[in-house]
C-alpha positions in Angstrom: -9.6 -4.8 7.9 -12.4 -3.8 5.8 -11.8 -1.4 2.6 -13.3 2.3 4.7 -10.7 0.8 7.8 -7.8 0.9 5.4 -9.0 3.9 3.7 -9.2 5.8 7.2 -5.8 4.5 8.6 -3.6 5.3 5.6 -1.6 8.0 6.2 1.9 9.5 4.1 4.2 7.8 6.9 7.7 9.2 7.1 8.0 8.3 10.8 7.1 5.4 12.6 8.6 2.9 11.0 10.4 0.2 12.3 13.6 -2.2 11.3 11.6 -5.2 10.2 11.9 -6.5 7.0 9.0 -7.3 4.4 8.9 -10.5 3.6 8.4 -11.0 -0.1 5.4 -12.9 0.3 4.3 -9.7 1.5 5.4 -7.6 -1.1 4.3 -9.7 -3.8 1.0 -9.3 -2.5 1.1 -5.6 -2.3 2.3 -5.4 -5.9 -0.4 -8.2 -7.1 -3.0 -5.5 -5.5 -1.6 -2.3 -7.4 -1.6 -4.8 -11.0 -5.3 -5.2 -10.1 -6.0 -1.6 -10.7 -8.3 -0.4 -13.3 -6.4 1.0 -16.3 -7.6 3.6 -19.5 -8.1 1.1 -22.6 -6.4 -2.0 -20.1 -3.1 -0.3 -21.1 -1.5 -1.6 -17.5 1.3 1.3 -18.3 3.2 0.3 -15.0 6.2 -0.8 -14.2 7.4 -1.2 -10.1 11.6 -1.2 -9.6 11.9 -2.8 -6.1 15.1 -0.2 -4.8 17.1 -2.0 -2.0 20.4 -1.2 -2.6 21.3 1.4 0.0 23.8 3.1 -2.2 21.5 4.2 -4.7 19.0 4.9 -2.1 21.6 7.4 -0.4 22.0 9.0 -3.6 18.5 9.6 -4.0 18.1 11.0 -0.5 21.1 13.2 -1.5 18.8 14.9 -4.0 15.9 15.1 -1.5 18.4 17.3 1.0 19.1 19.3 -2.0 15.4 20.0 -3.0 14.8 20.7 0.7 16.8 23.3 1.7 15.9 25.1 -1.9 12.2 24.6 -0.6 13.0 25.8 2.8 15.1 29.3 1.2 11.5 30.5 -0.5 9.3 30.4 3.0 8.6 33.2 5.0 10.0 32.6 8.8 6.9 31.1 9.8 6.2 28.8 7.9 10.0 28.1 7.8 9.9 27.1 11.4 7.1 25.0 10.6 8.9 23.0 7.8 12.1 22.2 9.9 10.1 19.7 12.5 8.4 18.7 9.3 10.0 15.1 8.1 9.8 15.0 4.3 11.3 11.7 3.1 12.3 7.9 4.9 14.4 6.6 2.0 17.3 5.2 4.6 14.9 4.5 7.2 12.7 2.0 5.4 13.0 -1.3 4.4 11.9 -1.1 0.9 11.6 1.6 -1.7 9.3 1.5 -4.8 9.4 3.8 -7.9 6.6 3.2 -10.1 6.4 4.5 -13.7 4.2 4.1 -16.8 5.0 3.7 -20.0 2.6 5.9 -22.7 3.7 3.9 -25.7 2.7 0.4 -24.2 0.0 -1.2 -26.7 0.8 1.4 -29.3 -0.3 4.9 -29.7 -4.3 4.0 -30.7 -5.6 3.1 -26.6 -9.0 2.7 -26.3 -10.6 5.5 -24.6 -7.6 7.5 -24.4 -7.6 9.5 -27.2 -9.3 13.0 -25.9 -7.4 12.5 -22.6 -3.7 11.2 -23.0 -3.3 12.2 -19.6 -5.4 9.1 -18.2 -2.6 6.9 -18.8 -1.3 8.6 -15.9 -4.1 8.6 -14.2 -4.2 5.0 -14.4 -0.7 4.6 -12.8 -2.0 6.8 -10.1 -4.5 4.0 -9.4 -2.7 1.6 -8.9 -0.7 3.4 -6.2 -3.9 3.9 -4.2 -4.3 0.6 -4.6 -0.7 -0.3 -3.9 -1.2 2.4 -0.6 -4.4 0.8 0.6 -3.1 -3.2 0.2 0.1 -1.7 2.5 -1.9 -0.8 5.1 -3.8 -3.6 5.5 -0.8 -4.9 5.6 0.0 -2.9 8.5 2.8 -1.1 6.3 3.2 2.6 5.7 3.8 3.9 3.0 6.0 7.8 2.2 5.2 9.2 -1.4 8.9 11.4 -1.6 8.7 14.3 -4.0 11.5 16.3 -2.7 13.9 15.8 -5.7 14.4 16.7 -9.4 12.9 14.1 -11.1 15.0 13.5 -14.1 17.8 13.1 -12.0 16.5 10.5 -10.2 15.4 8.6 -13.7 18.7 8.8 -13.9 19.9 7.1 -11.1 17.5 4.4 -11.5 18.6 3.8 -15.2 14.9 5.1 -16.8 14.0 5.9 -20.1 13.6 9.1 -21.3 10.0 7.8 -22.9 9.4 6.5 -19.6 7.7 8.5 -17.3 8.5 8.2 -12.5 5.4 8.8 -11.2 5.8 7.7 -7.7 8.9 6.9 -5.7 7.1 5.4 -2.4 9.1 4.0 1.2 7.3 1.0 2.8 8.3 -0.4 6.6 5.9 -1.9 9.1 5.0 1.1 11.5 4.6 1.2 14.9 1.3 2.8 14.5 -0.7 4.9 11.8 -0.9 8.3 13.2 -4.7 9.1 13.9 -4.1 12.6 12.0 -1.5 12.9 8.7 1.7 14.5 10.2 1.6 17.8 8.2 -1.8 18.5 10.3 -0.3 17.7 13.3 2.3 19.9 12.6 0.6 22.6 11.7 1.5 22.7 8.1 -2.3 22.3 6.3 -5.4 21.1 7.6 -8.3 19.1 6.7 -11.5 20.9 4.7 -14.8 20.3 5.5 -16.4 17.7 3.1 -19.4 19.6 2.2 -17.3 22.6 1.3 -15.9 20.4 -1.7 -19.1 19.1 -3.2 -21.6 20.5 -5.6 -24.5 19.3 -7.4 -25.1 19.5 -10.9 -22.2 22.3 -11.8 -19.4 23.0 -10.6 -20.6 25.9 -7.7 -23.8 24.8 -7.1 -24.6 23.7 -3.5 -26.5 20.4 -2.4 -29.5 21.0 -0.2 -28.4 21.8 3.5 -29.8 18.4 4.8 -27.1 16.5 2.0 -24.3 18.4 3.4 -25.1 17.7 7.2 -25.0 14.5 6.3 -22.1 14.3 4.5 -20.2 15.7 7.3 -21.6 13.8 9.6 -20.7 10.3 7.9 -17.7 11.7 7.2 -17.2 12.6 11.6 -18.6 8.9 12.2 -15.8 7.0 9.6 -13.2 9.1 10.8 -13.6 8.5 14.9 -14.1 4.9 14.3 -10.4 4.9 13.5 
């Protein structure tokens, strides 16, 4: 699977996963790939916690139900009808479940580069869960970003420092296929912009030439069907 393969198969998979365990040959590799991600100053601010224990997975999940039906209470009926086929979370239905965090004091306050943008620290975590995401599916393994819960409690659960900032808590199972469209499109939750819609030239506004954006979306079409 080549890197625009991957790109085009990953998908935010809360269904289709099956019973199979990762091997931890598997997993190491998977991790190895998000520590290869590029980082502000080479700071490396994350950490991975490996969650199998189904206890404190079910606690977590218990949050999740919490945060859901709070969620659900502030839709109107519509969309409300929308969100209940909607699957939010597979933290008892897969394998494995991954918080990642990142540290901002790690190589003391003075990181290179970082200085007029703290936040790139956390953009730097970020990273390496795309890279984390892609290596997955390559893998064939999908992999559920859950963000249905308060996050402090869940630091809590998981025994994080308060300096320490969750990120990402991510579920990863083989599938039994990568949907061809994400789930909340096929739902009708969202769907996908146009590509040339969400790129300018120059400043922020400013248009390419039409002949740029025809072919933008048309090399967009061409990746995307070769799926």
């Amino acid at each position: 699977m080549n890197v625009y393969e991957a790109i085009r198969k990953r998908r935010d998979i809360r269904s289709y996963y099956k019973p199979d365990p990762i091997p931890d040959e598997v997993l190491a590799r998977i991790l190895s790939a998000a520590h290869l991600a590029p980082s502000v100053g080479y700071s490396q601010p994350w950490n991975f916690i490996i969650i199998k224990n189904m206890e404190i997975r079910k606690k977590i999940k218990q949050l999740v139900e919490e945060e859901r039906k709070r969620f659900e209470n502030v839709l109107d009926e519509e969309r409300k009808a929308i969100f209940s086929k909607i699957k939010v979370e597979a933290i008892l239905d897969s394998p494995v479940n991954i918080a990642v965090t990142y540290d901002p004091n790690r190589f003391g306050p003075n990181i290179l580069g970082r200085s007029t943008m703290p936040e790139t620290s956390l953009y730097s975590t970020i990273l390496a869960i795309g890279n984390l995401w892609l290596a997955a599916t390559e893998e064939g393994i999908g992999v559920g970003f859950v963000s249905f819960f308060n996050k402090e409690k869940v630091k809590e659960i998981l025994k994080i420092p308060k300096e320490i900032e969750l990120v990402g808590y991510l579920t990863l199972g083989y599938v039994r296929e990568f949907p061809k469209i994400p789930e909340l499109e096929e739902k009708g939750w969202n769907r996908r912009l146009t590509l040339s819609d969400l790129v300018f030239e120059d400043v922020f506004g400013k248009k390419p030439s039409d002949k740029f954006r025809l072919l933008l979306d048309r090399t967009f079409e061409k990746i995307f069907n070769n799926f």
